[in-house]
N, C-alpha and C positions, 0 to 999 in steps of 0.2 A: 425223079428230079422235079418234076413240075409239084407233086405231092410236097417235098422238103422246101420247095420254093415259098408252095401258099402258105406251110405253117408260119415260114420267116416273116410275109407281110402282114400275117393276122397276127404275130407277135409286135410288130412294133406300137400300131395303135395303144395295147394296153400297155406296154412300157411306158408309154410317154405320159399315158391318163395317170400309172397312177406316179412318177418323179411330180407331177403337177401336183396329185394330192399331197404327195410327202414335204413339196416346196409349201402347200400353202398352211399345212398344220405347222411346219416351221417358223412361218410365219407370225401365224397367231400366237405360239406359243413365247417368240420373242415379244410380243408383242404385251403377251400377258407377264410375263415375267418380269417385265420393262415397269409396268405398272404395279406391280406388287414389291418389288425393290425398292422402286422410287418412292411408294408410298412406307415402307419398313425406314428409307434412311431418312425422309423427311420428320417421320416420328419419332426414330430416336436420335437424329441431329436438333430438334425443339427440345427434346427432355433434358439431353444434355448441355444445349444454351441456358436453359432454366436452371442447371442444375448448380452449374459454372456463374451464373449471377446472382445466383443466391448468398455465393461466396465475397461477393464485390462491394464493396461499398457504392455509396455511390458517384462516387468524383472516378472510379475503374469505369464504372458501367458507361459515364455518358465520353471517357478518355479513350476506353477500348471496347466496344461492347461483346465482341464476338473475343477475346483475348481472353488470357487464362487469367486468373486473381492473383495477386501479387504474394496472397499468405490464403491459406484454407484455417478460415477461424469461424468460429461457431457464432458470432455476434447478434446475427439478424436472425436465427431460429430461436435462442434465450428472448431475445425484445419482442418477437411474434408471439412466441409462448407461455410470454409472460405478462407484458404490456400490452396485447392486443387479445386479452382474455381467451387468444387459440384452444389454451388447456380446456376450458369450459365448454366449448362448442364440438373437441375434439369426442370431453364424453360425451357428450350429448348424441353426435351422430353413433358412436361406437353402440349405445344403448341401443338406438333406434332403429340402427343395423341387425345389429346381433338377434336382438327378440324377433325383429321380422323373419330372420333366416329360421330361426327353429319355430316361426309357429307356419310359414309356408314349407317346411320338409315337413313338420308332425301332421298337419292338416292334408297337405298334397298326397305323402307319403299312402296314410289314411284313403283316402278319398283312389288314388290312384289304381291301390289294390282291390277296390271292391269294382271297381269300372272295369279292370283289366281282368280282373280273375272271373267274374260272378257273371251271371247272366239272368237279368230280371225285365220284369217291363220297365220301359224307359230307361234302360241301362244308355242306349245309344245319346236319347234326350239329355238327359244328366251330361253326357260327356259335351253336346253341342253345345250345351250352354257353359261351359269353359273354355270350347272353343269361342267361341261368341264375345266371352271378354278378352279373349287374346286381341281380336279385332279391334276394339270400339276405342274412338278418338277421344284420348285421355283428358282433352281440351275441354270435351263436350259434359264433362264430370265434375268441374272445377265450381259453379256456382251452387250446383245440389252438397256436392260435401262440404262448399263450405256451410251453406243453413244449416244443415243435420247436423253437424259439430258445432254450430252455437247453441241451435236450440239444445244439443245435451249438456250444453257448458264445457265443452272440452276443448276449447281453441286455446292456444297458449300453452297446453299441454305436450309434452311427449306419447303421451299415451296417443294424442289426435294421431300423430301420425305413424305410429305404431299400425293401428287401426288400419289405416288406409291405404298404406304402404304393403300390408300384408294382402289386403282385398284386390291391390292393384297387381302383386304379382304373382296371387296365387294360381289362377286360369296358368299362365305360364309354367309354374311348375308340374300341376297337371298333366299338361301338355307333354312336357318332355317324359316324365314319369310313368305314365302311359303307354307309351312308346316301348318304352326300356324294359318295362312288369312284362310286359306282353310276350317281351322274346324269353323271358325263364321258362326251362322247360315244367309240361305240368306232371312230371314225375318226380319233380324232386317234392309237389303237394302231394301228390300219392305217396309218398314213401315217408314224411312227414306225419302225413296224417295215421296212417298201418302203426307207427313208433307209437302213436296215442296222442299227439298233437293236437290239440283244439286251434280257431282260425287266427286267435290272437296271438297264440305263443308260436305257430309256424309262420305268423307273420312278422313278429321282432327275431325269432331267431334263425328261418330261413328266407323269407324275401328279402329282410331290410339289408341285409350284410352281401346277399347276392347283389343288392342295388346300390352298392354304393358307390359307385363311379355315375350315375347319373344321380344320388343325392349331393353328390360332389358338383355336378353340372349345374345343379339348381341354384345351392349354397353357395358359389361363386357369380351368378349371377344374378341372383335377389340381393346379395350384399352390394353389390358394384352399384344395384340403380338403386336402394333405398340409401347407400353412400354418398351419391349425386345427386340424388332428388333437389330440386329445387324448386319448382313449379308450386307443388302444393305446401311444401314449408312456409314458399313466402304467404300464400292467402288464410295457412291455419296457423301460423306463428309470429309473433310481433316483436313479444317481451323478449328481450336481451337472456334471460335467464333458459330458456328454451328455445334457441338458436341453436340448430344445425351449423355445420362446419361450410356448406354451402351458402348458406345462408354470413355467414361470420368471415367469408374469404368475400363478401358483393360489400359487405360493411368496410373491410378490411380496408380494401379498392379505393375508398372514396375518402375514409378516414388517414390513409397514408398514398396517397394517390402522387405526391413526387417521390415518393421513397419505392424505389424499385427494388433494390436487394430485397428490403424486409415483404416487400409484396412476393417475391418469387421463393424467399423461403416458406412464405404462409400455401403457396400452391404445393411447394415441395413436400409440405408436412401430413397435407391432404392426399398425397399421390402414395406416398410410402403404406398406409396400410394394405391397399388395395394389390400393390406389387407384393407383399410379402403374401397376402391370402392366395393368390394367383400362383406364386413359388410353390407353395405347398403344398395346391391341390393339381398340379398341373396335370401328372399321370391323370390320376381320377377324371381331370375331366377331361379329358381325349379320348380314353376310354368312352366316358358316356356317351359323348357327342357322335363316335365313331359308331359304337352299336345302336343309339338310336336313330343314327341315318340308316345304317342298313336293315334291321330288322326289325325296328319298330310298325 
């Protein structure tokens, strides 16, 4: 009796420790939730006011501004994309975009496999110093690239910020890339190699295709910030003819600054690429992200 007694008093203690634990991960967990909700409905409660005043004229917008539009007409994306030279800026970023994604996956790609696979002196060196650009404050980069881009003549160009855009996010793709090469096993190079394989052709026909949910990882987010870049467009670009879409929505701003519709379809036109690249590649990159947290 005294035996079944003590076990009952030495049970309640940890009963109670761990309802406490279990109360306070409760806790947190509403607590994280609460914020990760509130910040999902406040960003797609914005998207959709933006999306809804794009449709309004503007005697809707300052009568009702949270209300629905009277008629869904296309008026103010035609006047944006046509009178506010949008089309022009729209290729412009698309170019600027797109070359930077395929020369940061070919170079990354590249660069990734010889770090991750090979092993030489200064193999580790080489990788530090992409880590090292992942770091360094983008800010502190803005008066060198802009000299270097006049003294070569290339300011006003797309090509400038092709250039730069590519330099700035390549450490980045590295980085993830790295990660993700790392976790292929090296038997599928050994058995590659045995078929007769040289390092070039087991690299496009068995690493790149094994890595494509983190070239997916890269390509959605090299596109997203050389998409928005704005920083260095405005100090390498002036001319109107080589405007960025970011660059042509701060123009846009001031040149129709009481016209609200037409301002919020010019943001609308600049959101749509990015969500449809995002649709796409969605699997792809949850896969990557997912495997290079855990075994990269």
């Amino acid at each position: 009796m005294n035996t079944e007694g003590q076990l009952q008093e030495r049970s309640i203690p940890v009963t109670s420790t761990g309802t406490k634990k279990r109360a306070k991960l409760t806790l947190f967990q509403v607590i994280k939730y609460f914020f990760v909700w509130g910040y999902a409905a406040l960003t797609v409660g914005l998207f959709v006011w933006v999306t809804l005043t794009a449709f309004k004229s503007n005697r809707e917008i300052f009568a009702d501004p949270f209300g629905l539009p009277s008629s869904f007409n296309f008026e103010n994306f035609v006047n944006a994309w046509n009178s506010a030279n949008m089309s022009s800026y729209f290729l412009n970023s698309l170019i600027v975009a797109a070359s930077t994604v395929i020369l940061c996956i070919v170079l990354g790609s590249t660069v990734s496999f010889v770090i991750a696979r090979f092993q030489f002196r200064g193999n580790m060196l080489l990788y530090a110093l992409f880590i090292i650009g992942v770091t360094i404050p983008l800010q502190s980069l803005l008066l060198p690239i802009f000299f270097k881009m006049q003294s070569l003549g290339l300011r006003n160009t797309l090509l400038s910020l092709i250039i730069v855009y590519t330099a700035l996010n390549l450490p980045k793709a590295v980085f993830i890339l790295v990660g993700f090469m790392k976790s292929i096993p090296k038997e599928l190079e050994e058995a590659a190699i045995i078929d007769g394989c040289n390092y070039w052709k087991m690299f496009y026909k068995v690493i790149m295709p094994i890595s494509k949910p983190g070239i997916s990882t890269v390509g959605i987010l090299v596109f997203i910030a050389a998409w928005n870049e704005y920083v260095f467009a405005t100090i390498l670009v002036s001319a109107d003819v080589a405007r960025t879409l970011p660059l042509g929505l701060a123009n846009f701003q001031t040149s129709y600054a009481s016209n609200y519709g037409l301002i919020a379809a010019g943001v609308l036109i600049s959101v749509i690429p990015v969500i449809i690249v995002y649709m796409i590649l969605q699997e792809q990159i949850i896969k990557g992200m997912t495997a290079g947290a855990v075994k990269g």
